[in-house]
N, CA, C and O atoms as a Tripos MOL2 file, in Angstrom:
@<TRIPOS>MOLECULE
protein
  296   295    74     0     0
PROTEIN
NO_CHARGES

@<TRIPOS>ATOM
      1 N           4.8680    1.0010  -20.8410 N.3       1 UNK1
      2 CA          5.0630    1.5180  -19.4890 C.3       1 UNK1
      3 C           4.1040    2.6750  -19.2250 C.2       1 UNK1
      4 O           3.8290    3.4820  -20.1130 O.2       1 UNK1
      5 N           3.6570    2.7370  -18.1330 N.am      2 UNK2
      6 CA          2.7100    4.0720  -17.4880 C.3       2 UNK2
      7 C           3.6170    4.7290  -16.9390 C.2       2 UNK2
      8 O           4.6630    4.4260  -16.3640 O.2       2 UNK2
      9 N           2.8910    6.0490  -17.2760 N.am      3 UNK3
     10 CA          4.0420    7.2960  -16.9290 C.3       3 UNK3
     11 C           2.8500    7.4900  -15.8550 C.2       3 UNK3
     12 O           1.6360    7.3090  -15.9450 O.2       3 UNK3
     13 N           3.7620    7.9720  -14.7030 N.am      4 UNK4
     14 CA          3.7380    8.5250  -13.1290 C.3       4 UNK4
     15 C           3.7530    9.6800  -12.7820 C.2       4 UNK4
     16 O           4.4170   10.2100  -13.6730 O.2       4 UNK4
     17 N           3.4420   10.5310  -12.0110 N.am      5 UNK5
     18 CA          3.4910   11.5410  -11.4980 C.3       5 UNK5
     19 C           3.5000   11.8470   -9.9570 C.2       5 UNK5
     20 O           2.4860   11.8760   -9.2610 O.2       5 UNK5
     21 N           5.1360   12.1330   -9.3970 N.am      6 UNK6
     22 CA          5.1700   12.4140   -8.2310 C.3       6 UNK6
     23 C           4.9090   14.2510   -7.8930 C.2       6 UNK6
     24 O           5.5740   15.1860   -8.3380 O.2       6 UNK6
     25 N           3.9290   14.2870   -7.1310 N.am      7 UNK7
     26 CA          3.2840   15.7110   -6.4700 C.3       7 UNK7
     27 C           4.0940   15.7000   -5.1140 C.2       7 UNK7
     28 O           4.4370   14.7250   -4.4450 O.2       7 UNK7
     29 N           4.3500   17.3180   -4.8410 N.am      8 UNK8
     30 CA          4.5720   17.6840   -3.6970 C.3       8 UNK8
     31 C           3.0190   17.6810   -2.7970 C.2       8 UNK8
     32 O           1.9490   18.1680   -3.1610 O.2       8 UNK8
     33 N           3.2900   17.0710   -1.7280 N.am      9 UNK9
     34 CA          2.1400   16.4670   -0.6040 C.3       9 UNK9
     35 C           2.0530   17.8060    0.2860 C.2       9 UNK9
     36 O           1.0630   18.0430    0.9780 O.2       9 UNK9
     37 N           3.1330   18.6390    0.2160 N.am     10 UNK10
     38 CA          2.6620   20.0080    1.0910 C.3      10 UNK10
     39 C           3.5790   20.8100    0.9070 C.2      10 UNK10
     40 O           4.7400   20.5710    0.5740 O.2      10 UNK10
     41 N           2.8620   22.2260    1.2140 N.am     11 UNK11
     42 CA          4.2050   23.0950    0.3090 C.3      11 UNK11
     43 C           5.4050   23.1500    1.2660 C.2      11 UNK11
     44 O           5.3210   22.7090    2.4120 O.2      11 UNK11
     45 N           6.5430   23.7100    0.7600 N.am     12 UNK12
     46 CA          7.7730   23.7970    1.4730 C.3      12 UNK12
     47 C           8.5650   24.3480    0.6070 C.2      12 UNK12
     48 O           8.2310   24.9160   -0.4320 O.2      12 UNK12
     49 N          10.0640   24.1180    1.1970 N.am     13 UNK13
     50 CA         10.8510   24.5750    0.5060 C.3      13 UNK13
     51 C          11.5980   22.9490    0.1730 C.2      13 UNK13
     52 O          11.6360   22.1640    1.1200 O.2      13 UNK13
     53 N          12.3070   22.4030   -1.5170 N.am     14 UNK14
     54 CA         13.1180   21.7680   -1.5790 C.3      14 UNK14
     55 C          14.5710   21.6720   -0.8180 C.2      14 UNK14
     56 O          15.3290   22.6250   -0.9990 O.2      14 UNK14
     57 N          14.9560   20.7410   -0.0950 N.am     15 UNK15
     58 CA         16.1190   20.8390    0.0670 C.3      15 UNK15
     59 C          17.2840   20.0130   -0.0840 C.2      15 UNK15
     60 O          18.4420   20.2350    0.2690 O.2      15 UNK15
     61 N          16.7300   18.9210   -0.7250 N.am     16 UNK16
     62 CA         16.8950   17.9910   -1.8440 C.3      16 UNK16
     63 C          16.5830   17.1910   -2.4300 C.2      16 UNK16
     64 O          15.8690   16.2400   -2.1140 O.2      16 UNK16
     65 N          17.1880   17.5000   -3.6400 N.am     17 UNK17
     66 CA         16.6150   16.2960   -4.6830 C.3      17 UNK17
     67 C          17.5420   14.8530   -4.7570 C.2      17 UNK17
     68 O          18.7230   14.8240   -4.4090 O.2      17 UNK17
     69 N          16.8960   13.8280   -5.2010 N.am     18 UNK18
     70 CA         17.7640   12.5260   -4.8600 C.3      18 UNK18
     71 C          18.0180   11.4990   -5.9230 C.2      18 UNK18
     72 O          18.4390   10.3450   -5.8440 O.2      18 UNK18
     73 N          17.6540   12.2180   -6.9100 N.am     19 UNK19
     74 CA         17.1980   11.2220   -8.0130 C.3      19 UNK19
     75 C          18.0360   12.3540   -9.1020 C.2      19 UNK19
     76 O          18.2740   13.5350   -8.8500 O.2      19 UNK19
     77 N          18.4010   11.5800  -10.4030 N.am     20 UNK20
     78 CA         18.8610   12.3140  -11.6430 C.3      20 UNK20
     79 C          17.2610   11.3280  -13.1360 C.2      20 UNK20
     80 O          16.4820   10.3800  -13.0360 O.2      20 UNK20
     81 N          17.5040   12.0500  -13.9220 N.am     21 UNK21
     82 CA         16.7810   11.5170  -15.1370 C.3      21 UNK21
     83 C          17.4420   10.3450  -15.6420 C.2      21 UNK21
     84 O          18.6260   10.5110  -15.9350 O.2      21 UNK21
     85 N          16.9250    9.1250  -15.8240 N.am     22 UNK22
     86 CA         17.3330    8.1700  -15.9040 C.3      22 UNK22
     87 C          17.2300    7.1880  -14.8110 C.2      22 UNK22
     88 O          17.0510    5.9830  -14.9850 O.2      22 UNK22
     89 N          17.3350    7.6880  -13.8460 N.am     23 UNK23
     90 CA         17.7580    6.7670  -12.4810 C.3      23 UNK23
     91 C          16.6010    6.0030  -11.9670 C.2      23 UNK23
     92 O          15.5720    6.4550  -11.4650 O.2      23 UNK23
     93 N          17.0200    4.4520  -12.2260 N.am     24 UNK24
     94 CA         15.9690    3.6800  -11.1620 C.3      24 UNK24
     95 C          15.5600    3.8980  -10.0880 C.2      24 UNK24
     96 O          16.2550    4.0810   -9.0880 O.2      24 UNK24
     97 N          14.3280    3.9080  -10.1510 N.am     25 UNK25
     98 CA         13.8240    3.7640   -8.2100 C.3      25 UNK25
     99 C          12.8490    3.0280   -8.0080 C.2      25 UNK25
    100 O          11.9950    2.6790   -8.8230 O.2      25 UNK25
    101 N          12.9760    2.6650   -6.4850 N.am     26 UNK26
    102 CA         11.9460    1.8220   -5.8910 C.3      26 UNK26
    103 C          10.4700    2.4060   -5.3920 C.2      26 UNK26
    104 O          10.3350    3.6260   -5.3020 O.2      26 UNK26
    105 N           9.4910    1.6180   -5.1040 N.am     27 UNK27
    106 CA          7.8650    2.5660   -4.5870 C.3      27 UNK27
    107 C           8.4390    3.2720   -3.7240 C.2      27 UNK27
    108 O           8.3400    4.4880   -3.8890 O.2      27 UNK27
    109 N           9.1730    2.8080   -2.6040 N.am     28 UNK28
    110 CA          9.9440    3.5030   -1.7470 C.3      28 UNK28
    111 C          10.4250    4.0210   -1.3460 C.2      28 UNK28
    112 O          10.3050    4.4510   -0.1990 O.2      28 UNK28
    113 N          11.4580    4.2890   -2.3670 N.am     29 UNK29
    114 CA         12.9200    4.9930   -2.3210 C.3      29 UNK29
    115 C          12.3480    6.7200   -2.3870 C.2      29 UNK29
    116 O          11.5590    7.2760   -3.1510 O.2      29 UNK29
    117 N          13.1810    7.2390   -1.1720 N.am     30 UNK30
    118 CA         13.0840    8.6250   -1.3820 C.3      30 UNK30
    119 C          13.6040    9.3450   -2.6800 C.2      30 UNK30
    120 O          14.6390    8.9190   -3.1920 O.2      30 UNK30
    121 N          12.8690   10.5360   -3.3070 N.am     31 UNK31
    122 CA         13.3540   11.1110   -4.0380 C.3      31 UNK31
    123 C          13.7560   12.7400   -4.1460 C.2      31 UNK31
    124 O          14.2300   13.3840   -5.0820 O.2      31 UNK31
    125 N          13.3890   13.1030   -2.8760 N.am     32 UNK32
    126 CA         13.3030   14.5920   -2.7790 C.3      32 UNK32
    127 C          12.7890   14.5440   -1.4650 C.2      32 UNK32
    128 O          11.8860   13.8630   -0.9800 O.2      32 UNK32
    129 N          13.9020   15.8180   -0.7470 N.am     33 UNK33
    130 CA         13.3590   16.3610    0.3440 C.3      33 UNK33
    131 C          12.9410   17.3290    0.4240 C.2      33 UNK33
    132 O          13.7280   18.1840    0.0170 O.2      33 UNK33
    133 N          11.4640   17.9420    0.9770 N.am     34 UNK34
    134 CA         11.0600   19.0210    1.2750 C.3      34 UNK34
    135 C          10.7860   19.6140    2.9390 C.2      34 UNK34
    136 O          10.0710   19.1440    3.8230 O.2      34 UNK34
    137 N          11.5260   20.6320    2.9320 N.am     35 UNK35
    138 CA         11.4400   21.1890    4.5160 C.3      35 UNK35
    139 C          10.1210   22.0390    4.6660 C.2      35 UNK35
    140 O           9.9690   22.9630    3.8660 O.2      35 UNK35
    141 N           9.1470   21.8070    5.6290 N.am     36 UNK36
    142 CA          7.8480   22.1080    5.7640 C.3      36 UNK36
    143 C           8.1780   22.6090    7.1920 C.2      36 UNK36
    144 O           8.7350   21.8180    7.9530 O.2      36 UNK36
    145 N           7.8510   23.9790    7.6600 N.am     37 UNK37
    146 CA          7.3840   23.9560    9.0430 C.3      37 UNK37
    147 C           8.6880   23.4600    9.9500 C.2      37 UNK37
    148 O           8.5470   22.9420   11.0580 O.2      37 UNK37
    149 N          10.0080   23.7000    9.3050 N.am     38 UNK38
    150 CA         11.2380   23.2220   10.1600 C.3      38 UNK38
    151 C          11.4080   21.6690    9.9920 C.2      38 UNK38
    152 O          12.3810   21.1630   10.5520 O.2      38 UNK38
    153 N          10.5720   20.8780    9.2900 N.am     39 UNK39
    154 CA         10.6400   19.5030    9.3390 C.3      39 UNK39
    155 C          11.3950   18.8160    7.9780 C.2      39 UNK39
    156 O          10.7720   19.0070    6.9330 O.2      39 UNK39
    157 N          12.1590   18.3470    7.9050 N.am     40 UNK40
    158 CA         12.2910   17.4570    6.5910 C.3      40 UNK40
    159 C          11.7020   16.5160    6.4440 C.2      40 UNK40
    160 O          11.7260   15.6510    7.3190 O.2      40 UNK40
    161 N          11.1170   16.3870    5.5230 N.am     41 UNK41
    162 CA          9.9340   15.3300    5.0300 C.3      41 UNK41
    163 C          10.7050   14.1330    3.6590 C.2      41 UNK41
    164 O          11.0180   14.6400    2.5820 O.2      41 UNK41
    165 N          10.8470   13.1380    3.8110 N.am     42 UNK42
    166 CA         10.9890   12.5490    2.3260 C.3      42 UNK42
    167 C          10.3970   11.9640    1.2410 C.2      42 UNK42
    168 O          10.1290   10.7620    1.2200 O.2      42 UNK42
    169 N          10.1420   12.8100    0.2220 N.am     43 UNK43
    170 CA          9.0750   12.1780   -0.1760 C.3      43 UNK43
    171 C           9.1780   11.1500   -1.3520 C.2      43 UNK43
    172 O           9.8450   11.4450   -2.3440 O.2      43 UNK43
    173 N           8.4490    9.8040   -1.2490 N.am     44 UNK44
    174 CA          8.8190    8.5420   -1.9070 C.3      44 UNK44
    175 C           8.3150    8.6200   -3.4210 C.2      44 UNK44
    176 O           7.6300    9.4950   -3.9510 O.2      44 UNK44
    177 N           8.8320    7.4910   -3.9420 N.am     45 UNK45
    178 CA          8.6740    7.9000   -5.8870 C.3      45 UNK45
    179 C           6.9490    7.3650   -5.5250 C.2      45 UNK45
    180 O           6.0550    8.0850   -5.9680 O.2      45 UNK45
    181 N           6.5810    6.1670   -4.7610 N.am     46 UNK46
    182 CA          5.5530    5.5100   -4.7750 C.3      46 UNK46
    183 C           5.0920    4.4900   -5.9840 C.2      46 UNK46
    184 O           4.0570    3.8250   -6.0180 O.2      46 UNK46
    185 N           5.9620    4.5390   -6.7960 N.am     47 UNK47
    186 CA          5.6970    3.8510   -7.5880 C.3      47 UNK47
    187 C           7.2260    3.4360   -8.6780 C.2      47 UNK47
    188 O           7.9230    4.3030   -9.2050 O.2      47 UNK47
    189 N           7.4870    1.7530   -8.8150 N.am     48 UNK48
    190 CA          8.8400    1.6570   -9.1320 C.3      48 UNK48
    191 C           8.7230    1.6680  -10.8190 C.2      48 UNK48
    192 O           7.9000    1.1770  -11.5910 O.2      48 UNK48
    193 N           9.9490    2.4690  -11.0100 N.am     49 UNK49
    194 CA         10.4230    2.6110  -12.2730 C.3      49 UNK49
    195 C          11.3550    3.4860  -12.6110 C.2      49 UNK49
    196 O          12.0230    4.0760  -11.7620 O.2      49 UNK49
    197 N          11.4910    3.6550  -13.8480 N.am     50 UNK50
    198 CA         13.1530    4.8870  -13.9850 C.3      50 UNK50
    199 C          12.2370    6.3900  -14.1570 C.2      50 UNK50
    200 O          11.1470    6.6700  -14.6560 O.2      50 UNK50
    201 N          13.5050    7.2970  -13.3330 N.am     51 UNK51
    202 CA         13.2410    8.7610  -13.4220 C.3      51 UNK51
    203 C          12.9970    8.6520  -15.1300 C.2      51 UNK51
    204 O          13.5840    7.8950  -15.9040 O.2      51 UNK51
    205 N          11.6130    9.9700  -15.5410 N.am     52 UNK52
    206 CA         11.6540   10.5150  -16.5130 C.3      52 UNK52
    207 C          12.0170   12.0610  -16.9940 C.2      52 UNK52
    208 O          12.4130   12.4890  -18.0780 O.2      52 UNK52
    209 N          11.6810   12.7970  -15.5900 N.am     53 UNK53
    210 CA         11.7230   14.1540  -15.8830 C.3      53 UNK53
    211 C          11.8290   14.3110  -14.4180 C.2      53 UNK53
    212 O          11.2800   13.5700  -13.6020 O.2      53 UNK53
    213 N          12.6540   15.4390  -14.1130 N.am     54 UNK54
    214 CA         12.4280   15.9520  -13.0410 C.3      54 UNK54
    215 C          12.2200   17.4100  -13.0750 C.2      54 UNK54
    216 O          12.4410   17.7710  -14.2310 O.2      54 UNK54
    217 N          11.8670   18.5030  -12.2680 N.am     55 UNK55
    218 CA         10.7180   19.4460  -12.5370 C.3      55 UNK55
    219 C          11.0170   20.5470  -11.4340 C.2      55 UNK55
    220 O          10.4190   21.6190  -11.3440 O.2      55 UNK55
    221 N          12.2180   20.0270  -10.4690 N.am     56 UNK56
    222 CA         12.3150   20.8500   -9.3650 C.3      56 UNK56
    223 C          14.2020   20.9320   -9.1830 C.2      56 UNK56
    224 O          15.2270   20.3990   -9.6090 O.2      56 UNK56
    225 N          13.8320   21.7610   -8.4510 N.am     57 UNK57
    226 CA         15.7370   22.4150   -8.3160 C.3      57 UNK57
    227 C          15.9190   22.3240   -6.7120 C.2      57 UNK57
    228 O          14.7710   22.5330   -6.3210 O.2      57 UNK57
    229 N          16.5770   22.1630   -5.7720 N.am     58 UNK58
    230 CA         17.2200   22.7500   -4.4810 C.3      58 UNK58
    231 C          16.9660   23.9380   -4.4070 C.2      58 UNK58
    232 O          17.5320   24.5920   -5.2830 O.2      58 UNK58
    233 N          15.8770   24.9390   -3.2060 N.am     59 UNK59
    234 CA         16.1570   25.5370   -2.8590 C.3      59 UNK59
    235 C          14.8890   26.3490   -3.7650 C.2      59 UNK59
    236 O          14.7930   27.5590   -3.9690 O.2      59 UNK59
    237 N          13.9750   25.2520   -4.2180 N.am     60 UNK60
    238 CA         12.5290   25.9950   -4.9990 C.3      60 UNK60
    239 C          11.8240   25.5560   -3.9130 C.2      60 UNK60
    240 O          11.9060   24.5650   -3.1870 O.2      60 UNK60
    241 N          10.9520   26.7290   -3.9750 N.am     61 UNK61
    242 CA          9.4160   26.7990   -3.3040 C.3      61 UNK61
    243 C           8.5790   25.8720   -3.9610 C.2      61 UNK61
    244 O           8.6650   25.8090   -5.1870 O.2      61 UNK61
    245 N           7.5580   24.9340   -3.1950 N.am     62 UNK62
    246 CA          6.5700   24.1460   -4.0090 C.3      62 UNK62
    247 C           5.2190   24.4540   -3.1640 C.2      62 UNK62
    248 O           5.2730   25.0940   -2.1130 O.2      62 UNK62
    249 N           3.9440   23.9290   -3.7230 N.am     63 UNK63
    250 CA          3.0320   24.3480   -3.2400 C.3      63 UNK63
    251 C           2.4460   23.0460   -3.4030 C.2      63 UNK63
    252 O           2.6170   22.4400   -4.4610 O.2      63 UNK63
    253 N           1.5110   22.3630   -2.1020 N.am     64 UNK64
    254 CA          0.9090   21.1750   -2.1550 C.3      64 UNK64
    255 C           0.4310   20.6900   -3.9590 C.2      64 UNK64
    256 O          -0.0660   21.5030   -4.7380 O.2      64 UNK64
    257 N           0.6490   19.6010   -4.2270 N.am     65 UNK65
    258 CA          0.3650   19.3790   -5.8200 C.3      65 UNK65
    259 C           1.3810   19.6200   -7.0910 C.2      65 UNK65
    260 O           1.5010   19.1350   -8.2160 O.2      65 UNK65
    261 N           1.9260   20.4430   -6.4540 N.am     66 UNK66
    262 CA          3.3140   20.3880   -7.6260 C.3      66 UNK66
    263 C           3.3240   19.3990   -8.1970 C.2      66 UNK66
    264 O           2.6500   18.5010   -7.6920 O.2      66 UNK66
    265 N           4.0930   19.0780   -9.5280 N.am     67 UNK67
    266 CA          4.6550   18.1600  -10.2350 C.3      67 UNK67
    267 C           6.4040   17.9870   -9.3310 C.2      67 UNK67
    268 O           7.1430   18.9050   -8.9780 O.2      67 UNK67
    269 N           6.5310   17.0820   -9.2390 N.am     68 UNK68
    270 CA          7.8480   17.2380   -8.6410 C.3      68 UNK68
    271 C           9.0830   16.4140  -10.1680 C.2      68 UNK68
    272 O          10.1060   16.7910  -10.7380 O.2      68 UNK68
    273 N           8.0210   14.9730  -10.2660 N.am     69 UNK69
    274 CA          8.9210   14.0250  -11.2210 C.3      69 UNK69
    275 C           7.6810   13.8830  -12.0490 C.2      69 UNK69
    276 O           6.5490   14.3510  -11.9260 O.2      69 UNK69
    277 N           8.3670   12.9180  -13.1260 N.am     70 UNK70
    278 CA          7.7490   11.5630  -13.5860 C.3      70 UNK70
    279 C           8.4480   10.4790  -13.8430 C.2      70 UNK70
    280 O           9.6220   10.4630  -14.2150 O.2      70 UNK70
    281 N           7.6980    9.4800  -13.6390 N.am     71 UNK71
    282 CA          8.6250    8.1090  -13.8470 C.3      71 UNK71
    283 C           7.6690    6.8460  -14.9290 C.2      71 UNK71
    284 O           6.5000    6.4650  -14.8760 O.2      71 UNK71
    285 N           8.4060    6.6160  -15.5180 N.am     72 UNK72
    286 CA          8.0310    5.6710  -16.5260 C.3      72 UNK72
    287 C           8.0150    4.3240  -15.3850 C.2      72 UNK72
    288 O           9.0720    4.0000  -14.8430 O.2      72 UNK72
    289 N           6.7320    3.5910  -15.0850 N.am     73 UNK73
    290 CA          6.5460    2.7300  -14.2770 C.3      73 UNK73
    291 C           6.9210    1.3270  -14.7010 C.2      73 UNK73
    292 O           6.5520    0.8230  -15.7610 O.2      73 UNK73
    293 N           7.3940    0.9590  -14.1400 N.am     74 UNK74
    294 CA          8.0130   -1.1240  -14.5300 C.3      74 UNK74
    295 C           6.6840   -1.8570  -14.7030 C.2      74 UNK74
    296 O           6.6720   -3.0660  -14.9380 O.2      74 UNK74
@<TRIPOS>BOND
     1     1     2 1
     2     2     3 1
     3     3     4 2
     4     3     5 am
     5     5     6 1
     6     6     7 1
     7     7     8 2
     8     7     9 am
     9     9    10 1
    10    10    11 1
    11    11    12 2
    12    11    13 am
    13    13    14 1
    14    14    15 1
    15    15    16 2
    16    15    17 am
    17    17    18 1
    18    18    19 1
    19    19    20 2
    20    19    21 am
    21    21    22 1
    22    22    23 1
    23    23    24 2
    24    23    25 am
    25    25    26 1
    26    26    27 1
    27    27    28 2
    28    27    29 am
    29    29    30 1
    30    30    31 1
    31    31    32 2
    32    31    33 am
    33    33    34 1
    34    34    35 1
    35    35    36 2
    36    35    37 am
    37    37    38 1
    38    38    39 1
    39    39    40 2
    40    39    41 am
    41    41    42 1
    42    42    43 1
    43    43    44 2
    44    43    45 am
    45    45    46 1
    46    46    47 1
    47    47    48 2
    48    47    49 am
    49    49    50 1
    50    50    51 1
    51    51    52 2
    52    51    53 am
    53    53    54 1
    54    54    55 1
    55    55    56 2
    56    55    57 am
    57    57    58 1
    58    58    59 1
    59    59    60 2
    60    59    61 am
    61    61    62 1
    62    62    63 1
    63    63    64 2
    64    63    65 am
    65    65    66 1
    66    66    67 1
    67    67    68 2
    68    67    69 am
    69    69    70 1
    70    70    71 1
    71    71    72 2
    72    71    73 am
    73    73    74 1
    74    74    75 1
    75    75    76 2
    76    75    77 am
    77    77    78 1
    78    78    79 1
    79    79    80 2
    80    79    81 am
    81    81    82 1
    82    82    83 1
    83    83    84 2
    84    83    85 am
    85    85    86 1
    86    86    87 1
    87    87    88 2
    88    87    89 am
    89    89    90 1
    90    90    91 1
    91    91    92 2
    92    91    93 am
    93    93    94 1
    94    94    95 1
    95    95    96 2
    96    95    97 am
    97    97    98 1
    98    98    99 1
    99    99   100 2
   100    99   101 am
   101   101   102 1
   102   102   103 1
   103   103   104 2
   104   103   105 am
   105   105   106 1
   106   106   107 1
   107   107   108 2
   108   107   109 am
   109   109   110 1
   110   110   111 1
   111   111   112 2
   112   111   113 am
   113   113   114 1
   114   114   115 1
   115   115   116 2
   116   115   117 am
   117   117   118 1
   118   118   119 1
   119   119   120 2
   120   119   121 am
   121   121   122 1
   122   122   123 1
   123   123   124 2
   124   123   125 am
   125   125   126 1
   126   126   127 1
   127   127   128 2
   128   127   129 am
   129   129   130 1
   130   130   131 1
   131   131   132 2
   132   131   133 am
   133   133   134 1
   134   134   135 1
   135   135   136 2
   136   135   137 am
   137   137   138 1
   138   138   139 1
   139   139   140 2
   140   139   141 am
   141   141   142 1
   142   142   143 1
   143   143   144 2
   144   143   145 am
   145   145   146 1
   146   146   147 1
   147   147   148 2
   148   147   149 am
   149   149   150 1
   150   150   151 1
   151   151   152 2
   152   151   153 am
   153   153   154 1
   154   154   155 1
   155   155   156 2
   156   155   157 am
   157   157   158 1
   158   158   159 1
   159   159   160 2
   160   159   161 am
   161   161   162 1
   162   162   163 1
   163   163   164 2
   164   163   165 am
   165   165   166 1
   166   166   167 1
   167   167   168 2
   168   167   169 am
   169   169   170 1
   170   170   171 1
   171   171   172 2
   172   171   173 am
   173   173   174 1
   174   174   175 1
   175   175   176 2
   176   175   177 am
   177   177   178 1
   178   178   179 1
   179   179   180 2
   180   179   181 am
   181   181   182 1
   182   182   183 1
   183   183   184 2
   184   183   185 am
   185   185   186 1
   186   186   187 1
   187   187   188 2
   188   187   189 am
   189   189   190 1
   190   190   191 1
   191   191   192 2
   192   191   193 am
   193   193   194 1
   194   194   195 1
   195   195   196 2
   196   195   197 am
   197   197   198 1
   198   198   199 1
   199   199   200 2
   200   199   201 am
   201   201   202 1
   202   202   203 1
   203   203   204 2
   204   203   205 am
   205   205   206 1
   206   206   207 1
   207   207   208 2
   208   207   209 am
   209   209   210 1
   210   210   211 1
   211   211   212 2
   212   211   213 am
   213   213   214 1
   214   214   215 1
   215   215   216 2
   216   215   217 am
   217   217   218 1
   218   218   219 1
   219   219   220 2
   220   219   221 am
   221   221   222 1
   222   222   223 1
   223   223   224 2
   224   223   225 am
   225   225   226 1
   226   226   227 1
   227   227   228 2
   228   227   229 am
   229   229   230 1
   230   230   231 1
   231   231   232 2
   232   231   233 am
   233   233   234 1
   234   234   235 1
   235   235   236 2
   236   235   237 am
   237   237   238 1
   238   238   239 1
   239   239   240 2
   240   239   241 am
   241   241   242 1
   242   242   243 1
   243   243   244 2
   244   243   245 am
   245   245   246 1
   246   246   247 1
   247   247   248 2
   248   247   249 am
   249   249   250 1
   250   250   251 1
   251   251   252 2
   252   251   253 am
   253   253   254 1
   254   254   255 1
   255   255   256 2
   256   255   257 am
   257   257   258 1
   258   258   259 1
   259   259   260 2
   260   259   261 am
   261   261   262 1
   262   262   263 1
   263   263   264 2
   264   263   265 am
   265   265   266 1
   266   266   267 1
   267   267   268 2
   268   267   269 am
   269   269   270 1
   270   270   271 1
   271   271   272 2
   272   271   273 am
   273   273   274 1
   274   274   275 1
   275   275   276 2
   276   275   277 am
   277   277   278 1
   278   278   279 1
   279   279   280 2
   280   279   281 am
   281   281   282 1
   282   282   283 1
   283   283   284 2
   284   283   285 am
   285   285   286 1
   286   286   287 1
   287   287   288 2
   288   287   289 am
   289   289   290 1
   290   290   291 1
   291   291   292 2
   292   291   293 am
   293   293   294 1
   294   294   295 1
   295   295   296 2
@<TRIPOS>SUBSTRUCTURE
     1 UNK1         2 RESIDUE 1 A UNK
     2 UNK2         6 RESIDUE 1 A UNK
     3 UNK3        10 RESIDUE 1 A UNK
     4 UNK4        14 RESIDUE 1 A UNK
     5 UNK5        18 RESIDUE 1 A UNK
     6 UNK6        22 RESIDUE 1 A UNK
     7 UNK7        26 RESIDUE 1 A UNK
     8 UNK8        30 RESIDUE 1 A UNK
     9 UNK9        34 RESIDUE 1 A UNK
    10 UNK10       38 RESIDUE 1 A UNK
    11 UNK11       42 RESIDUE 1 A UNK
    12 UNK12       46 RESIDUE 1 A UNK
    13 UNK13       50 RESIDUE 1 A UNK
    14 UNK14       54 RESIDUE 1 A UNK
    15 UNK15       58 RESIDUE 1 A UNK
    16 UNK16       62 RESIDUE 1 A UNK
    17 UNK17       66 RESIDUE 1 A UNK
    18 UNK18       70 RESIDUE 1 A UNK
    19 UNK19       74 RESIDUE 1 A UNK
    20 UNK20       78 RESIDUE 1 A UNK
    21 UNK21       82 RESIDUE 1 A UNK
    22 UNK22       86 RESIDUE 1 A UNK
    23 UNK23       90 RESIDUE 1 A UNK
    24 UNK24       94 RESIDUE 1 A UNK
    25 UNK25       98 RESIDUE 1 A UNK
    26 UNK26      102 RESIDUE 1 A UNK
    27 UNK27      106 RESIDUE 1 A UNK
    28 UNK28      110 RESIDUE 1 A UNK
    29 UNK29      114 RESIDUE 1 A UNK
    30 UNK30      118 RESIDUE 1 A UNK
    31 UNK31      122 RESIDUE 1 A UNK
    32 UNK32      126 RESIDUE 1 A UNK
    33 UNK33      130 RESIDUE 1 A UNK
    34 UNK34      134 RESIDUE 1 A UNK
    35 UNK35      138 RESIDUE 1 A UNK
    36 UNK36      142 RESIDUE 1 A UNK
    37 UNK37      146 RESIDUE 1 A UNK
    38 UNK38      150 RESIDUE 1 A UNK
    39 UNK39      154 RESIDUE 1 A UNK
    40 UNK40      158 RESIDUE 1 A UNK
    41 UNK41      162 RESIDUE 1 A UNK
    42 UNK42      166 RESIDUE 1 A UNK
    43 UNK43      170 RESIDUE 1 A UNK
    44 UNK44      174 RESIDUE 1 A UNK
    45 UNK45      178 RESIDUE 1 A UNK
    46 UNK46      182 RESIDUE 1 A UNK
    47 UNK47      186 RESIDUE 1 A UNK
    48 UNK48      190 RESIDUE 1 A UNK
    49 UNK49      194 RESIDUE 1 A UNK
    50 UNK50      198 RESIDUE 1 A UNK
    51 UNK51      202 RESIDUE 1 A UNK
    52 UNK52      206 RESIDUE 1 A UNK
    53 UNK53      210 RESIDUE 1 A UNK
    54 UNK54      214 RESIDUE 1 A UNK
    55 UNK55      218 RESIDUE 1 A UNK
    56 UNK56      222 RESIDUE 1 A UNK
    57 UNK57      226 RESIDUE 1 A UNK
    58 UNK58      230 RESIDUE 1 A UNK
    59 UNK59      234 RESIDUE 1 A UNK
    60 UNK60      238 RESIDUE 1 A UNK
    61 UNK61      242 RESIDUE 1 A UNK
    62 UNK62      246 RESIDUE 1 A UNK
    63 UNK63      250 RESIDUE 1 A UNK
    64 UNK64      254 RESIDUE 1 A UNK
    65 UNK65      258 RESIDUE 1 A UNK
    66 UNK66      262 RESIDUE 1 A UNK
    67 UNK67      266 RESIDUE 1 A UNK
    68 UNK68      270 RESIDUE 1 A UNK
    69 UNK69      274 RESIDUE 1 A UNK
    70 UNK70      278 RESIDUE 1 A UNK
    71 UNK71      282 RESIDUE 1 A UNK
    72 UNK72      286 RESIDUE 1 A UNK
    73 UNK73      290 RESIDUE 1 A UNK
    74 UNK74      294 RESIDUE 1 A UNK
């Protein structure tokens, strides 16, 4: 399996996370919300496979590029 790396796409603040370690997801499937500029944004795993690590908390500051996850890819 290829290990993945989901980045925060712009900074914000987390305001949730959607995923636990372990947990399947789809390219799709949201995994974390970040509020930018008053907006909630969701941002997708993009690539399907199970959570490996997650890297962020509710209520952390991120800065475009963060590590947010990784996911061991199907």
């Amino acid at each position: 399996m290829a290990e993945k790396k989901v980045t925060a796409p712009l900074p914000g603040i987390v305001k949730k996370v959607l995923v636990n370690t372990g947990q399947k997801v789809g390219a799709k499937d949201a995994v974390a919300v970040i509020e930018a500029m008053k907006m909630e944004n969701k941002i997708p795993a993009k690539s399907a496979g199970t959570i490996k690590e997650v890297f962020i908390s509710e209520g952390q500051n991120v800065k475009a590029g963060d590590k947010l996850f990784t996911i061991d890819a199907d």
